[in-house]
C-alpha positions as CSV (number, residue, x, y, z in Angstrom):
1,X,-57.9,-199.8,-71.0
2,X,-56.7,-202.9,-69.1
3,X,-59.7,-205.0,-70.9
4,X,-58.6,-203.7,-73.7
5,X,-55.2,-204.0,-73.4
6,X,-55.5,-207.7,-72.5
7,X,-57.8,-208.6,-75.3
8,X,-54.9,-207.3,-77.9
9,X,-52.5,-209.5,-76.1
10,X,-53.8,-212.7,-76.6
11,X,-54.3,-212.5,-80.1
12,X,-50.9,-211.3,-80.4
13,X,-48.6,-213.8,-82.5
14,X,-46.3,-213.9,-79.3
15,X,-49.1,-215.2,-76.9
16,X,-49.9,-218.1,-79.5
17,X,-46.4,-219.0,-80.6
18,X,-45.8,-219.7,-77.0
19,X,-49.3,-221.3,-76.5
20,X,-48.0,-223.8,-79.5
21,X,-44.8,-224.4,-77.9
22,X,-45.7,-224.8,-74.8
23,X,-48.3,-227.4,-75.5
24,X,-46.0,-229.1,-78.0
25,X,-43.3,-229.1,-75.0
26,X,-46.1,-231.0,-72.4
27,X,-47.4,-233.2,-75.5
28,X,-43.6,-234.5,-76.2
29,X,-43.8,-236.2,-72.8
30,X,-46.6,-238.5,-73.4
31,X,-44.7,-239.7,-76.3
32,X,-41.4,-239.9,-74.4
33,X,-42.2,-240.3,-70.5
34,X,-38.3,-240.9,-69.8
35,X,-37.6,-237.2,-70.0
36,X,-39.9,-236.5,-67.0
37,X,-36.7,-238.0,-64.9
38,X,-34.5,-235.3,-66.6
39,X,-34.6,-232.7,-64.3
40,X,-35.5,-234.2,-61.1
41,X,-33.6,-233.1,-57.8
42,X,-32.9,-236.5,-56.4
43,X,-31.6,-239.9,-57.5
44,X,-35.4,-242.0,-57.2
45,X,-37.5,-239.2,-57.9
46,X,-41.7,-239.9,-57.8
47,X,-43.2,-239.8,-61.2
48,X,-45.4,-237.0,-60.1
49,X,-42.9,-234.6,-58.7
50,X,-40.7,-235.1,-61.8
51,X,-43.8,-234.1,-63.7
52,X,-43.6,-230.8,-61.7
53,X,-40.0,-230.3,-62.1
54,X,-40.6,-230.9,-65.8
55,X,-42.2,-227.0,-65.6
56,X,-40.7,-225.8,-62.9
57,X,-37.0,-227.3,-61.6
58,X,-33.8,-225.6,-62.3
59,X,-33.1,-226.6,-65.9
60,X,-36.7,-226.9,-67.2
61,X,-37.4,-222.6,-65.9
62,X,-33.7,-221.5,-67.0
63,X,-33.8,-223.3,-70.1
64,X,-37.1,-223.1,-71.6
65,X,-39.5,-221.7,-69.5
66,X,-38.2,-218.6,-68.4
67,X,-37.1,-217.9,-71.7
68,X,-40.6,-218.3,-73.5
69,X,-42.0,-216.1,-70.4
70,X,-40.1,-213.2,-72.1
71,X,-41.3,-213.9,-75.5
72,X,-45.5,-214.0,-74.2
73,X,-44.1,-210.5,-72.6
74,X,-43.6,-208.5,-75.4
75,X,-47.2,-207.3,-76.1
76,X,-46.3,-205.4,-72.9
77,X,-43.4,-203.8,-74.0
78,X,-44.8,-203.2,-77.1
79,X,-48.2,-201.9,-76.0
80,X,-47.3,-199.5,-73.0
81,X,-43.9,-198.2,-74.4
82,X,-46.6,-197.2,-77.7
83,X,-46.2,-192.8,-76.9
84,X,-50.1,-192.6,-77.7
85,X,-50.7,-195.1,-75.0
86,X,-48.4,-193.1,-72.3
87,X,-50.1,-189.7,-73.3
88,X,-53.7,-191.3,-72.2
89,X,-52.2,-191.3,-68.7
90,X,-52.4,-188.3,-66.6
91,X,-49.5,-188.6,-64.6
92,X,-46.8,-191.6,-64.5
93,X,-48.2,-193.1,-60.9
94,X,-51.3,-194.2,-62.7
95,X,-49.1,-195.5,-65.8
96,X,-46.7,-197.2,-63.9
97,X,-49.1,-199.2,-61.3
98,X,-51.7,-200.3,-64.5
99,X,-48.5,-202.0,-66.5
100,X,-47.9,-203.4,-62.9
101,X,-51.4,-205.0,-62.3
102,X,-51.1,-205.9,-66.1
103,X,-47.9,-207.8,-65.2
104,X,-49.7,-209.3,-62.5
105,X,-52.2,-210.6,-64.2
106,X,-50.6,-212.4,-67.0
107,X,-47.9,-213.8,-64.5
108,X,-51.1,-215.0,-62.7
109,X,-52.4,-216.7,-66.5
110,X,-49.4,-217.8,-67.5
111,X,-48.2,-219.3,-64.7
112,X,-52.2,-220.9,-64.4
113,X,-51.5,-222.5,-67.7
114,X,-48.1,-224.1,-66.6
115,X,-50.2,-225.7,-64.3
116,X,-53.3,-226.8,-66.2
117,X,-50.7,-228.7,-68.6
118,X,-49.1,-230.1,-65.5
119,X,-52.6,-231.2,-64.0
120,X,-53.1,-232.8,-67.3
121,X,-50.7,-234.4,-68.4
122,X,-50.4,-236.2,-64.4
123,X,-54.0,-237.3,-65.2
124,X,-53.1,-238.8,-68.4
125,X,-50.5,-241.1,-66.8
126,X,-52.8,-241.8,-63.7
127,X,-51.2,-239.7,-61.0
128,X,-53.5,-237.5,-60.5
129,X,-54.1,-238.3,-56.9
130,X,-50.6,-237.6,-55.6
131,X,-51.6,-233.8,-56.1
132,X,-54.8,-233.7,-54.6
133,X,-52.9,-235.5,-51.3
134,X,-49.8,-232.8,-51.7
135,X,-52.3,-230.1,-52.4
136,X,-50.9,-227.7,-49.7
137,X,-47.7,-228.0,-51.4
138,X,-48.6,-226.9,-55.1
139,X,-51.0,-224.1,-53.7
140,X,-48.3,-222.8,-51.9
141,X,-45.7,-223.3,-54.8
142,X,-48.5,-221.7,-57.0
143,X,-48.9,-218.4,-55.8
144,X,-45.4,-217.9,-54.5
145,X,-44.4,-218.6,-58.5
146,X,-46.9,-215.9,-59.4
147,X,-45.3,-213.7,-57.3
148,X,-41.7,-214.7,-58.9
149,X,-42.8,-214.6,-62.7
150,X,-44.4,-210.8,-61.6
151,X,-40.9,-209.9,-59.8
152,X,-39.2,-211.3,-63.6
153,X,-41.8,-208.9,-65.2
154,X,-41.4,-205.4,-62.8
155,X,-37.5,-206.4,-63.4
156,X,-37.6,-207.0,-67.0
157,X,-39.2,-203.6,-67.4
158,X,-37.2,-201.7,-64.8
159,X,-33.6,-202.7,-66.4
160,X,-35.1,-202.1,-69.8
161,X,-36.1,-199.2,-69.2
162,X,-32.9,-198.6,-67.0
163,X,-30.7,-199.3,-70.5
164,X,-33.4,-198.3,-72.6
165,X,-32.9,-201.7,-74.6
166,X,-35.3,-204.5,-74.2
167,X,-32.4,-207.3,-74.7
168,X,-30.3,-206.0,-72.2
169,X,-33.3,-205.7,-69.8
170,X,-33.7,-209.6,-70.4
171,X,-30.0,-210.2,-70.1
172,X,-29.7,-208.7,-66.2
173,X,-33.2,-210.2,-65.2
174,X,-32.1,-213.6,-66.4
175,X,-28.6,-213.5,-65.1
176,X,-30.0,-212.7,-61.7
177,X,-32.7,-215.5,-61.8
178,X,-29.7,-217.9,-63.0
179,X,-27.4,-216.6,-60.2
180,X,-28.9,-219.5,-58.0
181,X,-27.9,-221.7,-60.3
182,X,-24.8,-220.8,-60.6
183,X,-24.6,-219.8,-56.7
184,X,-25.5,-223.7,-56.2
185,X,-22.4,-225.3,-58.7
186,X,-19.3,-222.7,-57.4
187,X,-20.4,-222.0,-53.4
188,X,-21.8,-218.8,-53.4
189,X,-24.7,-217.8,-51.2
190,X,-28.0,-217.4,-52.6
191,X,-30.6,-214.7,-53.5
192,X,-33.6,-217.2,-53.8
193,X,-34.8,-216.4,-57.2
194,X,-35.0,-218.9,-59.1
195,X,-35.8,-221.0,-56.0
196,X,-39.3,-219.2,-55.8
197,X,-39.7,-220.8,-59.3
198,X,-38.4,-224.1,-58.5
199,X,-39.7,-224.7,-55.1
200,X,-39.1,-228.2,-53.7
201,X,-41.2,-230.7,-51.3
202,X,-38.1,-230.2,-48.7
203,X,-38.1,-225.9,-49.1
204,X,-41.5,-226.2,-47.0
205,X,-40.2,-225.0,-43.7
206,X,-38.4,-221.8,-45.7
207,X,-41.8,-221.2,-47.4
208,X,-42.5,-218.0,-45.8
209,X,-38.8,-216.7,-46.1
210,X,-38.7,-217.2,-49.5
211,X,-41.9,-215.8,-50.0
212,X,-41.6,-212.3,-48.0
213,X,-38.1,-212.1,-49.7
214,X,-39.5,-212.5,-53.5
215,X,-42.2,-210.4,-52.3
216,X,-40.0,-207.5,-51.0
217,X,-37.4,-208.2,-54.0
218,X,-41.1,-207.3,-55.8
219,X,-42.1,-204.3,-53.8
220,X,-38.7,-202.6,-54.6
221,X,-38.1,-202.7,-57.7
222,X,-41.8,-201.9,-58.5
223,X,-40.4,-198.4,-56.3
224,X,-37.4,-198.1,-58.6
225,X,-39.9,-198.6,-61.8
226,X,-41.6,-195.9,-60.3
227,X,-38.9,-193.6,-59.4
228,X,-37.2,-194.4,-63.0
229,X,-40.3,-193.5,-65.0
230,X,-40.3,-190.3,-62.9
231,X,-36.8,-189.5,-63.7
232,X,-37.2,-190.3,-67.5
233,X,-40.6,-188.0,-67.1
234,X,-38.8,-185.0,-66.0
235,X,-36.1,-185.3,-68.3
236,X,-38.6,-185.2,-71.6
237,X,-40.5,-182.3,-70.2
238,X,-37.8,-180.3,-69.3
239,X,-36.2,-181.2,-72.9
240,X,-39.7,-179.8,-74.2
241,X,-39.4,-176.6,-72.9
């Protein structure tokens, strides 16, 4: 079912509209190489690193990257929320932990393909070798923003299916993701959200922190999903009888 289920989703119109726009988005910047200094997180930023934060800083992953992440998500919503596909599930343990390996895995491809454009377009304008020397960095950075787009997804899902209304599933998610942003411009302390997106050079001593946190942020709200969709389970059985 999971082969199956992926195979639909990439032919789905919302996998290639954001295909399209993310390339468009990567290409604009080998027409226009000034904007790569847009987002950076100091005053002399290094060509390469504002090549990264072009993907993955504060503005570029509120802004325009986060928000196209919802849109490739859809086939999900659209394909396990389908009744015919919940009834092929014995019980809702089995349901629930397929739709979170299937959130895992296209965090995992979406997030690879963030990269791959990155990789690319820092090969095109010869810098290249500044990742292979900071490799330890973007491995690290790689995998912990696998784990954060996953978290966006099991959250995205829970509050939706909390509220029963996709846009106000998206709504909470992003507000919480954007709280750090927010946290940073008024004083407040933060959750670390979005920073396992935008992960910095200088975050490397709070790596692990920040990785155990999104990680356990993760592993609770994948036990709420769970405990939701057993709630909601009950509820339609005992309204059958």
């Amino acid at each position: 079912m999971l082969r199956s289920y992926l195979k639909m989703r990439f032919t789905a119109k919302e996998s290639k509209t954001v295909l399209i726009l993310l390339l468009l988005y990567s290409l604009f910047a080998y027409f226009n190489p000034n904007i790569l200094v847009l987002p950076f997180w100091g005053r002399n930023p290094q060509f390469y690193l504002a090549n990264y934060a072009g993907f993955f800083f504060w503005f570029a992953a509120l802004f325009f990257i986060l928000p196209l992440f919802a849109v490739y998500l859809q086939p999900n919503f659209h394909y396990f929320q389908n009744i015919s596909i919940v009834y092929r599930f014995k019980n809702t343990d089995a349901y629930w932990m397929r739709r979170v390996v299937a959130s895992f895995i296209e965090s995992a491809l979406y997030v690879s393909f963030l990269y791959v454009l990155l990789l690319i377009r820092a090969a095109f304008f010869h810098q290249f070798f500044h990742y292979i020397q900071d490799w330890s960095f973007f491995l690290k950075s790689y995998f912990l923003q696998i784990a954060a787009f996953t978290l966006f997804t099991v959250m995205y899902i829970f509050w939706s299916s909390l509220f029963r209304r996709l846009i106000l599933g998206f709504a909470v998610t992003y507000l919480l993701f954007a709280y750090d942003y927010i946290a940073a411009n008024v004083g407040l302390p933060p959750i670390y959200l979005l920073c396992s997106i935008s992960f910095r050079p200088e975050d490397l001593s709070f790596y692990w922190p920040v990785l155990l946190m999104t990680l356990s942020y993760l592993t609770i709200f994948i036990i709420f999903g769970f405990l939701i969709l057993k709630k909601q389970d009950h509820l339609q059985k005992a309204v059958s009888k």
